[in-house]
N, C-alpha and C positions, 0 to 999 in steps of 0.2 A: 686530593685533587690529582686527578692526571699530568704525569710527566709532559715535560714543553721542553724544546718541540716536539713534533711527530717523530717517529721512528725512523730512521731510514739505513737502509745497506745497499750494497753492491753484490750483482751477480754477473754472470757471465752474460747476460743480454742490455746490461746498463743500470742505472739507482732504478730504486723503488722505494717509494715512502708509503705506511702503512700507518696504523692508529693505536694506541694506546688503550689498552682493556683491564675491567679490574683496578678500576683505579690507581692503572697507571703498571701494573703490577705483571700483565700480559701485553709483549707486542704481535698483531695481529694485520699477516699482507694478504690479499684475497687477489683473486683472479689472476695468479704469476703465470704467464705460459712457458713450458717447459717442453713444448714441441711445435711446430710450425702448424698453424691451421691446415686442417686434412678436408683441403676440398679443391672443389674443378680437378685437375690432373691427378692430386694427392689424392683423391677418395679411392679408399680400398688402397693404399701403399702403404708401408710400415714408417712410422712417424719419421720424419726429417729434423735439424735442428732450428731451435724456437731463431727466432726473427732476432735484433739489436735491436735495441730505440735511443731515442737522445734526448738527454735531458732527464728528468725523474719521472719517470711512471706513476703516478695514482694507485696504490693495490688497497682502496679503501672499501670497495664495491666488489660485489659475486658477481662473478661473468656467467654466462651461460652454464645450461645442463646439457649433457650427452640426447639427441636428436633421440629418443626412446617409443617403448611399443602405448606403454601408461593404461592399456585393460587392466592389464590380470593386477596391474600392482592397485589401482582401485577398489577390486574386488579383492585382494590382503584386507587392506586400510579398512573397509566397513567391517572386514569380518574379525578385524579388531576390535574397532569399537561396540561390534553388538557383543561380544561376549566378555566385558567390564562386569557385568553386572548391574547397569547401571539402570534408573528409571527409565520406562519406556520415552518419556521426556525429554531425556537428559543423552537418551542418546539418537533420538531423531534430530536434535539441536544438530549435536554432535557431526553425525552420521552424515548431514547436511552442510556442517560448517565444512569435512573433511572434501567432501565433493566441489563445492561452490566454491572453495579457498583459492585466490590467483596462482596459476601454475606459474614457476620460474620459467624465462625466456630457455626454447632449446635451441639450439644450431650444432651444424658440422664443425663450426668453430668452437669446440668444446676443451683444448688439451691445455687447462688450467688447473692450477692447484694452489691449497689455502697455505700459509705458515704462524704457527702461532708457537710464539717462541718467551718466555720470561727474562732473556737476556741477548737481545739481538746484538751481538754486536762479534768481529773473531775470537778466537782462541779459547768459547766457553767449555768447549768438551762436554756438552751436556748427550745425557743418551736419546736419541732419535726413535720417533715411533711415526710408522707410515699405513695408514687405514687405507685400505681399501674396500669400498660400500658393497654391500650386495643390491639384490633383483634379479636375481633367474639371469643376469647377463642380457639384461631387456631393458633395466629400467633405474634408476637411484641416479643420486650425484654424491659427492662429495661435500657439499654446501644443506646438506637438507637438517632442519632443525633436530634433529635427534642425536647432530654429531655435534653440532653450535654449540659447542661448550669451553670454556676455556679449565674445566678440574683436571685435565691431566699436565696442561706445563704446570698450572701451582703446583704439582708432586715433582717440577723441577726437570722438566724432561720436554726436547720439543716434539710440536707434532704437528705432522704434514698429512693433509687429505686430500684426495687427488681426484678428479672427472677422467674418464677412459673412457673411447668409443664401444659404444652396445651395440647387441644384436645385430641387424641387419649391416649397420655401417662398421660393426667391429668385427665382424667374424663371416663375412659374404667369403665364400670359396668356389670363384669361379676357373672353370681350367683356363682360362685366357690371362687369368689373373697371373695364376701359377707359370705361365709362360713367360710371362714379363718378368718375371722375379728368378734372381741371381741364384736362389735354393732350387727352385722348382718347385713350391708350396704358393698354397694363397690359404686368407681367411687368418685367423690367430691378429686379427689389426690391436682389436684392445686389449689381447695380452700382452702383444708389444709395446703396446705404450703406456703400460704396468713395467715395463721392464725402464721403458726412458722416461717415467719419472723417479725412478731407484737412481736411474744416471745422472738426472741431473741433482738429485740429494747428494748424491757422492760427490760430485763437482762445485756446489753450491752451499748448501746446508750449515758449514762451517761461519760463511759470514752470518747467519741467524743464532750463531753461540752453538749449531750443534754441533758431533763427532761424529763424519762421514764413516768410523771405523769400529761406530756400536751403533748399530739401524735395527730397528726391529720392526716386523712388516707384523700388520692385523690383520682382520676382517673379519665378517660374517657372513652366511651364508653364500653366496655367488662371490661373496668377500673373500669369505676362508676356504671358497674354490680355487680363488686364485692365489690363496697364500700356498695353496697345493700345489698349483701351476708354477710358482715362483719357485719351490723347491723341486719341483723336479724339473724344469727346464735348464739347461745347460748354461744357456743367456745369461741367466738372472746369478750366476753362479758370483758370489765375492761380493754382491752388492747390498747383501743382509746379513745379518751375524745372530739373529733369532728369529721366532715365528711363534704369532698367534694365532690359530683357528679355531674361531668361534662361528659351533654349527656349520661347519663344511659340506654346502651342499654336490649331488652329483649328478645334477641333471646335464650335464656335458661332458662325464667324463667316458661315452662311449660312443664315439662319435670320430671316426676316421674319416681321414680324407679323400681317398677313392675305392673308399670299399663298406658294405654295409652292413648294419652290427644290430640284433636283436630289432627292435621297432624302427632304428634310426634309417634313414637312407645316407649313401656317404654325404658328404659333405656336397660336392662336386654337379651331385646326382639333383641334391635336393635345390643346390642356387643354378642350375640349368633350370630346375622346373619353374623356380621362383620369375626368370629372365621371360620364358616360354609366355607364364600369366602374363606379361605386358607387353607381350607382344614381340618379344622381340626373340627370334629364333635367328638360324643360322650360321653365318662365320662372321666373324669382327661384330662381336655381340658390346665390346667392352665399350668400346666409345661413346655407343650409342647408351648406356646405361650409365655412363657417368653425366651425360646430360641432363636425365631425368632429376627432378627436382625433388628433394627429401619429402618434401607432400603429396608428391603422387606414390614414390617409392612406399609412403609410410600407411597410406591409404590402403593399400595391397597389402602390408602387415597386420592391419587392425581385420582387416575380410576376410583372411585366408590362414585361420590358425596352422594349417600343417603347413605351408610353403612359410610362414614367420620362424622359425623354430631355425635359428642360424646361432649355432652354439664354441665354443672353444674346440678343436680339433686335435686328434692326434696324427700331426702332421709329419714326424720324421724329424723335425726341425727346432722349431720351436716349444713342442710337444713331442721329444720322442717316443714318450712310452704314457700309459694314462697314471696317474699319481698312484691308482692302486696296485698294478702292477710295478711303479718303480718303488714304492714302499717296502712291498715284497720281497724284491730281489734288492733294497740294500743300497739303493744310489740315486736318492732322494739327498739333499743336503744336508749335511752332518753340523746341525747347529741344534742348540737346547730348543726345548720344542713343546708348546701347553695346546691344549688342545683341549675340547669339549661341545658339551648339548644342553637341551634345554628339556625340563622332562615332559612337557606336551608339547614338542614339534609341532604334530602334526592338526593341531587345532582349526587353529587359523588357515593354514595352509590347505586344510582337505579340500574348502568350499571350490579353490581356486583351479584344483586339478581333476575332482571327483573321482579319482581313483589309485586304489590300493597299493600302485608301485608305477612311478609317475612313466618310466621308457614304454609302458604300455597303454597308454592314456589315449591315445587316438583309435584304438583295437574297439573293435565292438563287443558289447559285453550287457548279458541278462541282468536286470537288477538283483535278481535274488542269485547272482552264481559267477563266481570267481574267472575271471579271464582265460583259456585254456594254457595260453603260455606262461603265466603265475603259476599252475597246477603244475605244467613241465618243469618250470625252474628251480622250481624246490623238489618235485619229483617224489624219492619218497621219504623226506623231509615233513611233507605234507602233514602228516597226522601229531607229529608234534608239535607241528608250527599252529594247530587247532587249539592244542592242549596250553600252547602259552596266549594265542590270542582267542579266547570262548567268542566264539559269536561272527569269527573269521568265516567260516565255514555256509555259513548263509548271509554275508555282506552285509553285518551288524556296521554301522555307520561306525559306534563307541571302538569298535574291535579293529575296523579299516582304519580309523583315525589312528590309535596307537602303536596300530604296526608302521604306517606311511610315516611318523616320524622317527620311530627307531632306525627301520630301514635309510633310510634317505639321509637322517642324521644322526642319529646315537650310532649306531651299527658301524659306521664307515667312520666317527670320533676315537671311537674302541681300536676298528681296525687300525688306525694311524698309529695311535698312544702304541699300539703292542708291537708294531713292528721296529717301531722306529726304537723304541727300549730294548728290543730285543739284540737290533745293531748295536747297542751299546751307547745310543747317544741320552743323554740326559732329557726327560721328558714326566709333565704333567699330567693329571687330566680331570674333568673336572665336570659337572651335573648343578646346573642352574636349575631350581625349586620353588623360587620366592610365585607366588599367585597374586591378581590384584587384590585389593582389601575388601570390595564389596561379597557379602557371603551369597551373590546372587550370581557372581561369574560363573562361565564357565569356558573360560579361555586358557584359564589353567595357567602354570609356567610354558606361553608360548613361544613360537619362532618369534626372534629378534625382542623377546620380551630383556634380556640380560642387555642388550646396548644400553639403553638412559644410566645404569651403573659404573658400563664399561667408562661410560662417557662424562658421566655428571652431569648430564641436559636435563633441565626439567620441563617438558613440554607440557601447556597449559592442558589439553586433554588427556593426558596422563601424570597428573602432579602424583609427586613420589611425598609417601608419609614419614613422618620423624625417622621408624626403623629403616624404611626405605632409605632415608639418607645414609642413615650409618652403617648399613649394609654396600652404599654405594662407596661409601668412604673406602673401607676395609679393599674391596674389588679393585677401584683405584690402586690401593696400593699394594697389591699383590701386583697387578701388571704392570706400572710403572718399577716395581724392584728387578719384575722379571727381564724389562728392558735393560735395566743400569746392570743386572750382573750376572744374567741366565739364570739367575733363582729368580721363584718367586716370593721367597719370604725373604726376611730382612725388616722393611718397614710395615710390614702385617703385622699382627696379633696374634693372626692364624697358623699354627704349624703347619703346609703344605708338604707332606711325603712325596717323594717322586714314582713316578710308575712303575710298578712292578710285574710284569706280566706273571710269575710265579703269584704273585699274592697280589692279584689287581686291587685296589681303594682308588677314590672319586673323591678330589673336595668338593664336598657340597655347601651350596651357596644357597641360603636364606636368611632369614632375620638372625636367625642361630646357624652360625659356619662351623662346620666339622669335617673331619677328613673320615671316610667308612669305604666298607667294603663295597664294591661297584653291584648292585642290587638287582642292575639287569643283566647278569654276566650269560645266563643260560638263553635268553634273549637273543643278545650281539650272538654269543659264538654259532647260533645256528645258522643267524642270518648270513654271521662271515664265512659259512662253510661253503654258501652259494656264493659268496663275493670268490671266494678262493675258485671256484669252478669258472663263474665268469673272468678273473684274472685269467685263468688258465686259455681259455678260447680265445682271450683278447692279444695275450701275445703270440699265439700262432696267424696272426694277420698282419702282413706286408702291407707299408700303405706305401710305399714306392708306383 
């Protein structure tokens, strides 16, 4: 039977009482705000602090999701479920349930976070883990069924996941913006409020049994972009004492604030243009755009794929340098550090972008022939890069798919693991393989396929099979150790060797977990050799 009564603690905003989970075994507070509603005046300012209330608060219910774009990630979601493998049936059911299913309520009222903790109450010292969701920086919440799990506090550890302002309302960089603001930057909103939910874990956290002094931040994809962002901005510096990035993506990591970079326009450049579409030009543009109403602003997002594209920025400030440039050079955060991919990326994700390397995705380009500036970028790289992907060369779908996930993620997973070992700081890394069970998929080990593991969720359209459980066990508890003591083994099975840039090995995660040698080494290093060219051009750019 569930413990009685309800749960309750204190934070710095006043009680909250929460629910008993797990019979009785997990306590669980939803919807805490941990920074002031970001709307009227606040929209587009970097988070304020959360409101007081009196009396006990309710945290038994999910507040809102982040105000989001909800195309492209639509077009993920089916392009998961057709490639199961499943009867044509079984996955128009599906495919339908996934569509027609009630979307959670969105608003600008979004800066809540869940706590799910096995020992609410002070002084537990338990080790702290903080997910951060991916979506391209467009779209997810903290609340969506595939994080709904309570298997990681039963490994004894609390975990906090968190909503952050997207896209358009996270990352708008307007120069009027920039004027108002104490740095002289705008845009980076939902990085910042990645950074003041870290703040108020450090301030808070300890009433829920955790240790504000062992936090370890997660994520995946647009997740483990920003576990990148988290280490290498300045900000976040003291507020985490480890890092998981799982598939760290990079579609924002080139992308300056008044200056423009490969396909991107600056930041500056591209939310003038955005402002322009509604009409609204001139001087004192800002007031007039804080008026507009998230439905009409989001309308203009959904019609206008190039003016939607409001990304994380390298702003001087918040972002002084892009994570793969601070990698490089050395001054990224020096905490133990796991890190890894999925080995079909790029499956699911091709449908969504239809092209071979996504910062050129808007470029027009022949079916049967490679974009010109992909040709430049690798330059004369080029005939190699044919001989590891066959079929590159005339825009083989099978051969564009497997490069776009390397590139995008495996490639830039590598680059991380090897630099950061190279500084000398203690580091993972690791190659997710497991496939679904039907021998008719072909989705492969896709993007975000290793969350339900991470997590322990079993979401009814992807139920996980017997080995799948004990595959998810084991996973669990490699990152739960890694939380409690910068390793990741301890309460594994698994021997976990740390990275060795001299003699790279990958644990690889399937039914049967082994640690081997990294099997796309000749792969990454080409790719990184144009990552290293791109670093190079990215730090001769002033974004002053």
């Amino acid at each position: 039977m569930p413990r009685t009564p309800a749960p309750e603690v204190t934070v710095a905003g006043g009680r909250l009482r929460g629910a008993w989970k797990n019979k009785g075994a997990v306590a669980v507070f939803r919807n805490v705000p941990y920074a002031a509603p970001p709307v009227g005046d606040l929209r587009w300012k970097p988070p304020a602090p959360a409101e007081s209330w009196a009396g006990v608060r309710s945290a038994t219910k999910d507040g809102p999701t982040a105000v989001q774009r909800a195309t492209m990630f639509e077009v993920f979601l089916n392009s998961l479920v057709e490639g199961q493998g499943w009867s044509p049936a079984r996955t128009a059911a599906l495919s339908m349930l996934v569509n027609k299913a009630p979307k959670p309520k969105a608003s600008e009222d979004c800066l809540h976070l869940t706590v799910r903790t096995p020992q609410p109450s002070p002084g537990g010292k338990l080790p702290v883990m903080v997910w951060i969701h991916g979506g391209d920086h467009q779209d997810g919440s903290g609340i969506e069924p595939f994080y709904a799990s309570n298997a990681l506090p039963m490994h004894g550890v609390v975990t906090v996941l968190i909503n952050y302002r997207l896209g358009l309302m996270g990352y708008y960089a307007h120069p009027e913006l920039a004027a108002e603001s104490d740095h002289g930057v705008s845009g980076n909103y939902g990085t910042l409020d990645q950074i003041a939910a870290l703040e108020w874990v450090r301030d808070n956290i300890d009433s829920f049994g955790g240790d504000p002094d062992n936090v370890t931040i997660f994520g995946e994809s647009a997740g483990g972009e920003s576990v990148m962002h988290m280490m290498t901005s300045p900000l976040a510096r003291g507020l985490f004492h480890r890092a998981i990035a799982q598939s760290p993506a990079n579609s924002g990591q080139m992308i300056h604030l008044r200056r423009p970079f490969l396909d991107y326009d600056s930041a500056e450049d591209n939310s003038l243009a955005f402002a322009s579409a509604l009409g609204i030009r001139g001087t004192s543009q800002l007031a007039r755009l804080r008026e507009v109403s998230a439905d009409e602003l989001y309308s203009l997002v959904r019609s206008a794929p190039r003016l939607a594209d409001h990304f994380p920025v390298i702003d001087g400030h918040v972002l002084p340098n892009s994570p793969l440039a601070a990698f490089a050079q050395g001054s990224q955060a020096q905490v133990p550090f796991t890190v890894g991919s999925n080995a079909d990326e790029g499956s699911i994700i091709y449908p969504v972008f239809s092209a071979p390397m996504v910062e050129y995705r808007h470029l027009p380009a022949a079916p049967d022939q490679l974009p010109a500036e992909m040709v430049q970028a690798f330059g004369a790289d080029m005939a190699q890069l044919f001989d590891l992907y066959p079929g590159l060369e005339r825009r083989d779908v099978g051969a564009e798919t497997d490069f776009m996930g390397d590139h995008m993620f495996g490639g830039r997973a590598y680059w991380y693991a090897k630099h950061h070992a190279q500084a000398g700081h203690p580091t993972w890394l690791y190659h997710f393989t497991r496939t679904p069970p039907s021998p008719t998929q072909t989705a492969g080990a896709y993007h975000a396929a290793e969350i339900p593991f991470v997590h322990g969720s079993n979401v009814p359209i992807l139920p996980l099979t017997a080995d799948d459980k004990l595959l998810a066990a084991q996973m669990q508890a490699h990152w739960t150790s890694f939380a409690a003591t910068g390793d990741p083994n301890g309460a594994a099975k698994h021997e976990w060797p740390r990275f060795d840039p001299a003699d790279p090995t990958w644990m690889n995660f399937d039914h049967e977990i082994r640690a081997e040698t990294v099997t796309r080494l000749a792969k990454y290093e080409l790719l990184n050799a144009r990552t290293t060219r791109l670093v190079e051009a990215m730090t001769e750019i002033d974004v002053s």
